[in-house]
N, C-alpha and C positions, 0 to 999 in steps of 0.2 A: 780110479773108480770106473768100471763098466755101467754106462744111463743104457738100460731098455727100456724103450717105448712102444705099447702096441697101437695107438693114434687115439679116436676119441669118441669112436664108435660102437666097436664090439671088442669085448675081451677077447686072446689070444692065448686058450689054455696049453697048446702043443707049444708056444714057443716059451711062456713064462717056467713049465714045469721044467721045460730040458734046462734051463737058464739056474733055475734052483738046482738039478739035479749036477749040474758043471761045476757052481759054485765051489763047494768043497773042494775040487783041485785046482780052486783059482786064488791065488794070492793077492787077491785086492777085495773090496766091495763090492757088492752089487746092486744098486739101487733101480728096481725097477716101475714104471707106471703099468698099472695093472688094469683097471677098472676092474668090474668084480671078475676076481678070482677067489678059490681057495685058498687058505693059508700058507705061505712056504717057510720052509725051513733054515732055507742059509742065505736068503735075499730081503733085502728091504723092501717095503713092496707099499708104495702109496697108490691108491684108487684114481685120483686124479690131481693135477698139477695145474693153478692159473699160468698162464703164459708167462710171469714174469718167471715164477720157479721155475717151469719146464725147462725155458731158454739158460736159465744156469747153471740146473741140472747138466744141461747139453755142454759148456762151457767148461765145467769141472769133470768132465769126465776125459779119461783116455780116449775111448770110442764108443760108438752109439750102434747098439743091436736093436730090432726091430722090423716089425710089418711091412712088407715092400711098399707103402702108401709112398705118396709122391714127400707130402711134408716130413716123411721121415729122413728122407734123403735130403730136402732142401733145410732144415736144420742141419744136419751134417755139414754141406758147403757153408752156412752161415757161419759154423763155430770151429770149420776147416779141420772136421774129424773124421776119421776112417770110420765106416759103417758097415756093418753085417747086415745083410737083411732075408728075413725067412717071408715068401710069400704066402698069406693064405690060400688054402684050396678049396675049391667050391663041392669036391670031393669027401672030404674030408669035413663038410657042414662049416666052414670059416667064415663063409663068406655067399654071396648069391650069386655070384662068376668069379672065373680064373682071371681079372683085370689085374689082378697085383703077378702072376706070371706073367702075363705081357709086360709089364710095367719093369720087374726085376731082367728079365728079354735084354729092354731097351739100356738099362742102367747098370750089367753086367761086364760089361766091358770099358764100365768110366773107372780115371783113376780113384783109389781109394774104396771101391766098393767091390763085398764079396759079396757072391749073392749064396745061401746055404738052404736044404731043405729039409734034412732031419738033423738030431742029436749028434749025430759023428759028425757030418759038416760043421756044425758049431761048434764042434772043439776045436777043430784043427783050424778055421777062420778063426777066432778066439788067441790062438798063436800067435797065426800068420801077424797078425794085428797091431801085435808090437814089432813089427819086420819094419827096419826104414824103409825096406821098397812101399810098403803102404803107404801112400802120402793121400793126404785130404782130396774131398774131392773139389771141384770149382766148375763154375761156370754152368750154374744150375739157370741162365735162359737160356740154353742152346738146350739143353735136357727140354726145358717148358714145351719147345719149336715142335723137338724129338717127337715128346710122349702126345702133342694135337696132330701130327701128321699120323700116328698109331692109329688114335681114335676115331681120324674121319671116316 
């Protein structure tokens, strides 16, 4: 099972749509947290998740696609999953700044994490995914140190 999560905030219509749109040539589930969206077609799609679901969700899945938000990735190292992550653009009305590009920046070069920004990148991370070179990420306080020295 692929768990997408878009965090807790705002819907993430560009990444949930491409995720439906892949599904069809993906050969597992796709359970994704949505908060409102539109209806999809080939994904499972819950609005929102208490933390106990969520963390299960995360648990029972192969790997976790999502928001470049920081707790997307630190669920990742909690449940030692390879993670995709599409950041929002301020461009593109996502979001009120480009923070999750700085943030996928800093988190593009850790193991386990691909960082993607349209539908083709999401296929071929979506691949990559089940590659053993992916291995989980870890050591999400040095990430913490990382992403405060970004921000001062």
């Amino acid at each position: 099972m692929i768990f997408v999560t878009v965090g807790t905030q705002l819907p993430f219509g560009r990444l949930i749509d491409a995720m439906d749109n892949l599904a069809a040539d993906l050969k597992e589930c796709v359970v994704a947290q949505t908060l409102k969206h539109t209806p999809c077609n080939r994904i499972e799609v819950i609005e929102t998740l208490v933390e106990e679901r969520f963390e299960q969700r995360c648990a029972e899945a192969r790997c976790l696609v999502g928001h470049a938000g920081v707790g997307t990735y630190l669920a990742a190292c909690r449940h030692r999953k390879p993670v995709i992550l599409m950041p929002r653009r301020r461009d593109f009305g996502e979001h009120r700044s480009d923070h999750q590009m700085a943030t996928a920046e800093v988190l593009a070069s850790r193991p386990g994490v691909q960082i993607v920004h349209d539908a083709d990148d999401l296929r071929r991370a979506l691949a990559r995914a089940t590659s053993p070179a992916i291995h989980a990420p870890r050591g999400y306080e040095t990430l913490l140190s990382e992403l405060a020295s970004l921000m001062a």
